[in-house]
Each structure stands twice: as structure tokens, then as C-alpha cells.
C-alpha positions as CSV (number, residue, x, y, z in Angstrom):
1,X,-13.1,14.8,-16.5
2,X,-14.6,14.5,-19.9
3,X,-15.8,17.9,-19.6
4,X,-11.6,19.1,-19.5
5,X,-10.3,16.3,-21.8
6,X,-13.0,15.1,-23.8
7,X,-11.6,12.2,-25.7
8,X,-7.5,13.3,-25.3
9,X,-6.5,10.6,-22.9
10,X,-3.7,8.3,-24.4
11,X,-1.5,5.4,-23.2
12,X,1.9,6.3,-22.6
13,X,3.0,9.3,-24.4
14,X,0.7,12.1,-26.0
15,X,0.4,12.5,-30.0
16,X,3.5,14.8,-31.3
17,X,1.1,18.2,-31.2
18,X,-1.5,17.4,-29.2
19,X,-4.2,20.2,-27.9
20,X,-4.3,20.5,-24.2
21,X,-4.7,19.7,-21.8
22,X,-5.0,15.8,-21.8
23,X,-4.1,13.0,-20.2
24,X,-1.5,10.0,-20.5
25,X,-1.6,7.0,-18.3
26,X,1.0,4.0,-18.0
27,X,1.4,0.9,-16.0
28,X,4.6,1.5,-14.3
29,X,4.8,-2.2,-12.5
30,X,3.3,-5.1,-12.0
31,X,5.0,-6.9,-8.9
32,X,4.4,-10.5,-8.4
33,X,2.6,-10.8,-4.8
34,X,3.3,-14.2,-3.0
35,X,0.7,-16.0,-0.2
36,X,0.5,-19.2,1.9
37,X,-3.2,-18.9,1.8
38,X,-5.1,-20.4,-1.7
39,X,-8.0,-18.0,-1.5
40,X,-6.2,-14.7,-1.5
41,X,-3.3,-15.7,-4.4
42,X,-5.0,-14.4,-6.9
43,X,-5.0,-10.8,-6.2
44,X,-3.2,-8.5,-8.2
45,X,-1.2,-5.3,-7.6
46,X,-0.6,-2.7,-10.6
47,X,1.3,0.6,-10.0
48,X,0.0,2.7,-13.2
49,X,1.2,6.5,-13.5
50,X,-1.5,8.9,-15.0
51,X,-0.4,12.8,-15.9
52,X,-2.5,15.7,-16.5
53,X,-0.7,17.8,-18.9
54,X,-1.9,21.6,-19.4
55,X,-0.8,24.7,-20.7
56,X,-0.3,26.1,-17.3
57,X,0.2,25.3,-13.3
58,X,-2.8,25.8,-12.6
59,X,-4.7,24.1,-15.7
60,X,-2.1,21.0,-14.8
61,X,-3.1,21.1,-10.7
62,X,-6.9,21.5,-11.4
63,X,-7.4,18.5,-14.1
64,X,-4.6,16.4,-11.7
65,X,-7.4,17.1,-8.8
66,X,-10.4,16.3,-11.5
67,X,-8.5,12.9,-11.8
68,X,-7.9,12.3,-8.3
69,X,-11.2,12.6,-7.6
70,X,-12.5,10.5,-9.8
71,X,-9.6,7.6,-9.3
72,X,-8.8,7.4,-5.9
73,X,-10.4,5.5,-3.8
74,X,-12.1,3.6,-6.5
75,X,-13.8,0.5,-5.6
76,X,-15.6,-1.4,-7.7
77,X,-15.2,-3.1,-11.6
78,X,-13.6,-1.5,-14.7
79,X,-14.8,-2.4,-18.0
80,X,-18.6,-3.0,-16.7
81,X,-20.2,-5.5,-14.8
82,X,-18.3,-8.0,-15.9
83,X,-14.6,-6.3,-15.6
84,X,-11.9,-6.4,-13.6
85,X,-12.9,-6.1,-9.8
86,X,-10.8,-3.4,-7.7
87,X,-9.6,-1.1,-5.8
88,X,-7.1,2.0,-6.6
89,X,-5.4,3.9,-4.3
90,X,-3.3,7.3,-5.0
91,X,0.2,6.6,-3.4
92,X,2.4,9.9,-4.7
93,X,1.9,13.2,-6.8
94,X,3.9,15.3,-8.5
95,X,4.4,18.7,-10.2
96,X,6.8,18.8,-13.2
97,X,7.2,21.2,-16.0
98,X,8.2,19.7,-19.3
99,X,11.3,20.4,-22.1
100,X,9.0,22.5,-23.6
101,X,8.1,25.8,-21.3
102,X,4.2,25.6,-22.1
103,X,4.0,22.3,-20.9
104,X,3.1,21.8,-17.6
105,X,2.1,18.4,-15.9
106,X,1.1,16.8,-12.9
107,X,1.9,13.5,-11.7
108,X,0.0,10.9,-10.0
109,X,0.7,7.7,-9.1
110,X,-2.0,5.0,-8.3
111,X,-1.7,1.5,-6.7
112,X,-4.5,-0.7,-8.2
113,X,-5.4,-3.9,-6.6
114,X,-7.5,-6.4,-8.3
115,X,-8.6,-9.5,-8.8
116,X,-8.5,-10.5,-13.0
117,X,-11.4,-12.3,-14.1
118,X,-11.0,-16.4,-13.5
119,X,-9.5,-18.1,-16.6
């Protein structure tokens, strides 16, 4: 991916002219998750949406498959060893074109479970 992006990947929104393509990414929800059993209640669900924004369909499709690949099905910690344990899972995608004609994006949405470092 950092071969396509290099170091465009922002939160939320990209930078008023920004060179494409790139990336945004946002959590979208965090819903509370509720269990009887102690051991389990700390596992977290995120919902984050990343987009792949290009200058064209296929630029958008091709980095939004880059970033599949590389996100879902994740297992394991982010932020090194001693991150966040989890697991992400891609649960929708996606095409839009933006108010601007040579914009193009693709969507995906990822569920992230986790478990947040004790504390």
C-alpha cells in the first residue's frame, strides 16, 4: 500500500488539494457490547470506514483491493507487540464518485474486534 500512497493516509477527511490517490479512514461507531460472562466483557467492537480515493475507477477499485488485502482478515496487534490485540473483518464496499468529477473513491467498511490493553 505504501508503494500507491506513500505517506497520504489521513483521519477523516483529506487536505483541501491533496495529490492522489490516498487514503482517509474514520471510526464510524463504537457500540457498547453487553455479556453475562466476566471473561469475555472486555472485548471491543469498532466499525471504522477507510476510502481509497483516486483519480479514476479503476485507480479507486485497485488501491480499495490493495487495502482489503492488507486489512481484512487481520489478526493480530496494532501498534506493535504491545498494541491493541484484534481482529478486523470487511463487512460492506462501496463505489462512489465525488462532487468533484476527478474524484473517484471506494468505500470499505471494516468491523474491528479487540480487546484494549488492561488499565
Amino acid at each position: 500500500m505504501t508503494a500507491l500512497v506513500g505517506t497520504r493516509v489521513y483521519p477523516y477527511a483529506l487536505p483541501q488539494l491533496p495529490t492522489l490517490p490516498a487514503i482517509t479512514y474514520a471510526l464510524t461507531s463504537e457500540p457498547t457490547e453487553h455479556c453475562q460472562n466476566e471473561t469475555y466483557s472486555r472485548i471491543k467492537r469498532a466499525n471504522v470506514r477507510v476510502q481509497c480515493w483516486a483519480t479514476s475507477w479503476d485507480g479507486a477499485i485497485a488501491l480499495g483491493a490493495v487495502a482489503e488485502d492488507c486489512l481484512d482478515g487481520f489478526k493480530g496487534f496494532l501498534g506493535g507487540a504491545t498494541g491493541v490485540r484484534c481482529v478486523v473483518t470487511l463487512t460492506n464496499s462501496v463505489d462512489l464518485g465525488d462532487e468533484l468529477p476527478q474524484w473517484k473513491r471506494r468505500i470499505l467498511d471494516f468491523e474491528v474486534w479487540y480487546t484494549p490493553p488492561p488499565g
